[in-house]
N, C-alpha and C positions, 0 to 999 in steps of 0.2 A: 205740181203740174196743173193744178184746176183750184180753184176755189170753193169751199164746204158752202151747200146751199141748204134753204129747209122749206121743207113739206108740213104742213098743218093741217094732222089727223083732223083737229077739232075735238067733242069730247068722244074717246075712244074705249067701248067695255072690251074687256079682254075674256077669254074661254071660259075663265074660274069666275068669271061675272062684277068684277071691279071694273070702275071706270075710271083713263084716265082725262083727266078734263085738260083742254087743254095741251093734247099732247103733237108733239111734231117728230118728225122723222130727219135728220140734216144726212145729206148725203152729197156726192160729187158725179161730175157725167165727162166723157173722154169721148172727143169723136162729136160726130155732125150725125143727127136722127136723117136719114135718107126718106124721099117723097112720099113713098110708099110705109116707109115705117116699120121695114122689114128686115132692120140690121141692128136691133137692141139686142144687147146682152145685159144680163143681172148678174154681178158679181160682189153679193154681201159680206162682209165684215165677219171674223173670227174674232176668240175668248179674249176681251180687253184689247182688240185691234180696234182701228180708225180707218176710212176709208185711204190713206197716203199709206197702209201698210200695205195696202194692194195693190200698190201700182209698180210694183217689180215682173210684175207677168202683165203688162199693158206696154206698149211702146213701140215705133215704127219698126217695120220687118217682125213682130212675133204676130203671134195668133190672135192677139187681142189687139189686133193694129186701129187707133183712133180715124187713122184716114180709111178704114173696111168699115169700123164697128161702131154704134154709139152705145156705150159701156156705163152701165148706171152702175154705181158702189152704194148703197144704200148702209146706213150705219146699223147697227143694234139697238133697239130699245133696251137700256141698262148701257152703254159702252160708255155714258157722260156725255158725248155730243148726241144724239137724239137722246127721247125723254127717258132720265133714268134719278136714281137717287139724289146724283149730287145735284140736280140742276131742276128737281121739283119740288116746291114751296106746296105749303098746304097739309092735307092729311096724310097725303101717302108720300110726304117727303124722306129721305134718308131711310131706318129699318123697316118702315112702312112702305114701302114700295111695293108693289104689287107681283104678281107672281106672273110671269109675262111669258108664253110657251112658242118653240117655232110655229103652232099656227098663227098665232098674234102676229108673230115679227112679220110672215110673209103675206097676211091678208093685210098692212098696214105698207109692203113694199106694193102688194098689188093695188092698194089706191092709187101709189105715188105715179104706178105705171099707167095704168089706164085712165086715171080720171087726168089726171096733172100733163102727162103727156101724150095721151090716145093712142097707146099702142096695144095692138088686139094678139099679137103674138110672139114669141121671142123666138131668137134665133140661138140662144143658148144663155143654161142657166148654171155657173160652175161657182164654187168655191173650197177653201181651205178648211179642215177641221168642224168649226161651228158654223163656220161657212159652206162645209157641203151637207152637214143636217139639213140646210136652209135651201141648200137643191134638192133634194129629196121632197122636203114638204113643197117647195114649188110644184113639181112635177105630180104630188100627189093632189094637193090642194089646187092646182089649174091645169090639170092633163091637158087641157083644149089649146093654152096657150104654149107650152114648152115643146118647143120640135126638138133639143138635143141636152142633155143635161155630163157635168162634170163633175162630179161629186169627188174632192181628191183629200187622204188623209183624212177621213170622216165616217160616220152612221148613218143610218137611215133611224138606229134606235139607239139610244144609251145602253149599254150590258150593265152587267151589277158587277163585273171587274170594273169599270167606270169610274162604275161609281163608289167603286172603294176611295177611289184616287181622290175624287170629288171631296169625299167626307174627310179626306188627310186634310185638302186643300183649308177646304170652311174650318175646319178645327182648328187650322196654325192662325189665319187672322183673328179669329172668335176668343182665341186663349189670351190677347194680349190684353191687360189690364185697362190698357189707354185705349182700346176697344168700345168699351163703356155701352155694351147691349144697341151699339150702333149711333150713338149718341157722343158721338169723341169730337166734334164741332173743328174745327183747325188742328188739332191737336193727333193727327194721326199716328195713328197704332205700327209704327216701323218695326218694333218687335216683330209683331205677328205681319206684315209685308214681307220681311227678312226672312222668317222660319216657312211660310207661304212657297216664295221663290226655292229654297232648300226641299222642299217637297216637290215642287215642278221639277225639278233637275233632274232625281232620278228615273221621269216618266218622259221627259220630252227628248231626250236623244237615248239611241238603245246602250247595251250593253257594250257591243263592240265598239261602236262611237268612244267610251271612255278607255277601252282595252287598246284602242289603237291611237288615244291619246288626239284625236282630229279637230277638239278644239283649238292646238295651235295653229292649224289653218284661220281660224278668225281671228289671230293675235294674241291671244290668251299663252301665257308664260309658265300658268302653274295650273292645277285642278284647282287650287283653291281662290287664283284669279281669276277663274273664270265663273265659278259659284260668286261672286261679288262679282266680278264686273259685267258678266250677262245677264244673270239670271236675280241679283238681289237689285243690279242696273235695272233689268227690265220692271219690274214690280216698284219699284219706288220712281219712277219714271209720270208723275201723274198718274197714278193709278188709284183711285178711290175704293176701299176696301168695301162698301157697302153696293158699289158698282160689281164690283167682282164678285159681291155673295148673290146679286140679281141676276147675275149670268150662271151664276152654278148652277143657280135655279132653275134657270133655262135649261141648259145643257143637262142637269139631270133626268131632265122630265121629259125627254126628248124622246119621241117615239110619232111614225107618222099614220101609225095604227091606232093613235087617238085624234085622228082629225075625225070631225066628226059625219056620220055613215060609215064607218066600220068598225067602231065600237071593240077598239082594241085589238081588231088584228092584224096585224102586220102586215103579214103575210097578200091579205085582200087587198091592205092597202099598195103596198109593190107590182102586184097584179094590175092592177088602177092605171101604170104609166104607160104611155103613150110614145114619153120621147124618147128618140134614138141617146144609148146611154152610154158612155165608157167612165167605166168607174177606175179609180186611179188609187188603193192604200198601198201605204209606206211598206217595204217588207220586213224591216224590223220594229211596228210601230207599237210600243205598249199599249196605246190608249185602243186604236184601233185595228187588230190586227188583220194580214188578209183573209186569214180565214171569217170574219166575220164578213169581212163583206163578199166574200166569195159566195155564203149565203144569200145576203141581198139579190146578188146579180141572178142565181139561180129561180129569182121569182117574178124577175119583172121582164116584160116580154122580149124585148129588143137589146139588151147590154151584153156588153162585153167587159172583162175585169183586165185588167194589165195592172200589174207590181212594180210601183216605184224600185227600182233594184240599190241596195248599198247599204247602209251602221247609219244613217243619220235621223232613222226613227220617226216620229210625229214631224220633227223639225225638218225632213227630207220636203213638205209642203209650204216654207216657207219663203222660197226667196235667198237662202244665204250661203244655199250650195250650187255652184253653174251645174253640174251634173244633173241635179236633179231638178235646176231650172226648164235646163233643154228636154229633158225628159218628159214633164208637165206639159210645155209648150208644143213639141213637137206631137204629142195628143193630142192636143187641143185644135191644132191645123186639121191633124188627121180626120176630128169629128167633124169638125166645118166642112170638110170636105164631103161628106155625105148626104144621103138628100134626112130630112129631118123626121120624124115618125107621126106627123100630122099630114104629108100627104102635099 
C-alpha cells in the first residue's frame, strides 16, 4: 500500500545509557496529514512484524480509513528495518545490540511525530500485542498528546507467566549450535528458528483453537501442516534470530511503571493517562489474559475493557480471522466516535 520510509534518530542513548549512533527509525504513513493536524493516528509494529503486517486494519470504509486518518506505522527498534542487529555495523552490531525498552521505542516514535511532522497531538494511539505495550507507554510517556488510546491483545506490563514463554522462546534459538553466541554470520540457526516457532505454537492460539481443529479455516490439512507451514513458515520467513532475541528484550522488560517519575509503579503510572481508553484482550489469550488487563483498566481513569469473544487466543489480534477483524474495527469506530480525554 505505501512505501517504507526513514527517520534519522541521529546519535540516539537509550534508558540503560548506550548510545545508538547513527540510528533511524523506517516506518510507512496511509492517508493525507489534514491542515490543522488533527487526524494522526500511531499504529506501531508488533514481535518480529513490519509495518505491511498492519495494514489489514487500515483501509477505505474501516476505522483506520486513509481518506479520515493519516496513520503513521512506525517500525521497532530490533524488527530489521529500523535500527536493529542485523542492520547495525560497529560495536553494538549483531549480539551486541543494545537493550532497547518501550520507552526507547516511543520517545524515538515521538521525534518522528513532532519534530519530522509537527504534530502536537494524536487522535489515537492503538496496536497489537507489542504493539499495545507501545500505547500504553505512549499514553503514559505523553498523556498531553494522546486523546484516545487502543491497546488490543497486549500489556501495559510483562507478568512473569510471560515471561516464562519468553525464556522457552530465547532458549530454543540460543540451543542451536549454528547459533554460535550470536555470531552465526549467514549461516543461520533453522534448528533453533524451527524448535523457536514449535514453542510459539502452543502460546499463540488457545486450547480450543486446536480442540476444534480451526486451523483448517486457514488451509492447513493436518496439525502437523500447520506447525510447518504457519508457524516454522512464519519464523524462517526473514526473520533474524538476534533480531528476535532484541525484541524479547524488549518485550520482557516491558513495564510502563519504569518510565521515568514513577519509579516502578505501575499502578501511578496508569493513573498518569489522560486518554479516552478501550482496551480490547483476546478472551482466550495465554500470553495476555483478560484478567490482566481488566486490572489495568481498573487504574486508569477513563477505559473501558471489552473481550475480544472466540478460541483464536493472542492470534484473535491479528488480521487472520474476519470475526475478530470486525470486532477490533468496529471498536475502534466506536472510540473515534467519542470526544477524546484531552478536552
Amino acid at each position: 500500500m505505501t512505501e517504507t520510509q526513514r527517520y534519522d534518530l541521529g546519535d540516539f542513548t537509550l534508558q540503560h545509557g548506550a548510545t545508538l549512533r547513527g540510528a533511524h527509525l523506517a516506518y510507512a504513513t496511509y492517508g493525507t496529514l489534514n491542515s490543522d493536524k488533527s487526524n494522526a493516528v500511531v499504529y506501531p509494529t508488533w514481535y518480529s512484524g513490519r509495518h505491511v503486517d498492519n495494514e489489514w486494519l487500515i483501509g477505505p470504509g474501516m476505522a483506520l480509513d486513509p481518506d479520515k486518518f493519516f496513520i503513521i506505522v512506525p517500525n521497532m527498534l530490533g524488527n530489521g528495518l529500523s535500527s536493529s542487529p542485523s542492520n547495525t555495523t560497529g560495536a553494538y552490531a549483531g549480539p551486541r545490540f543494545p537493550g532497547v525498552t518501550f520507552y526507547d521505542q516511543v520517545r524515538a516514535q515521538h521525534q518522528l511525530v513532532t519534530r519530522h511532522f509537527g504534530i502536537e497531538r494524536l487522535a489515537l494511539v492503538t496496536g497489537w500485542s507489542m504493539g499495545a505495550g507501545q500505547t500504553y507507554q505512549w499514553a503514559v510517556s505523553y498523556p498531553e498528546m494522546v486523546e484516545r488510546m487502543a491497546p488490543f491483545c497486549g500489556s501495559s506490563r510483562t507478568s512473569y507467566h510471560n515471561k516464562v514463554f519468553l525464556e522457552g522462546v530465547k532458549a530454543a534459538l540460543t540451543a542451536d549450535s549454528a547459533y554460535a553466541n550470536g555470531w552465526y554470520g549467514d549461516r543461520l540457526p533453522v534448528v533453533g528458528l524451527r524448535a523457536a516457532a514449535r514453542v510459539y505454537a502452543g502460546w499463540g492460539f488457545s486450547q480450543a483453537f486446536y480442540w476444534d481443529k480451526e486451523y483448517e479455516k486457514l488451509g492447513y490439512t493436518s496439525l502437523e501442516d500447520f506447525l510447518v507451514g504457519f508457524w516454522e513458515g512464519f519464523f524462517l520467513d526473514d526473520r533474524d534470530p538476534n533480531n528476535l532475541l532484541a525484541m524479547i528484550w524488549t518485550w520482557h522488560h516491558a513495564d510502563v511503571g519504569l518510565t521515568p517519575g514513577f519509579d516502578g509503579d505501575t499502578v501511578a503510572a496508569l493513573n498518569s493517562i489522560r486518554a479516552t481508553a478501550l482496551v480490547m484482550p483476546g478472551e482466550k489469550d495465554l500470553y495476555f489474559p483478560p484478567e490482566d488487563e481488566a486490572w489495568a483498566v481498573n487504574h486508569i481513569p477513563n477505559a473501558e475493557l471489552r473481550v475480544i469473544p472466540g478460541t483464536w487466543g493472542h492470534f484473535s489480534g491479528n488480521g487472520i480471522n474476519d470475526d475478530d477483524t470486525r470486532f477490533i474495527d468496529n471498536g475502534l469506530r466506536e472510540l473515534l466516535d467519542r470526544p477524546g480525554g484531552l478536552g
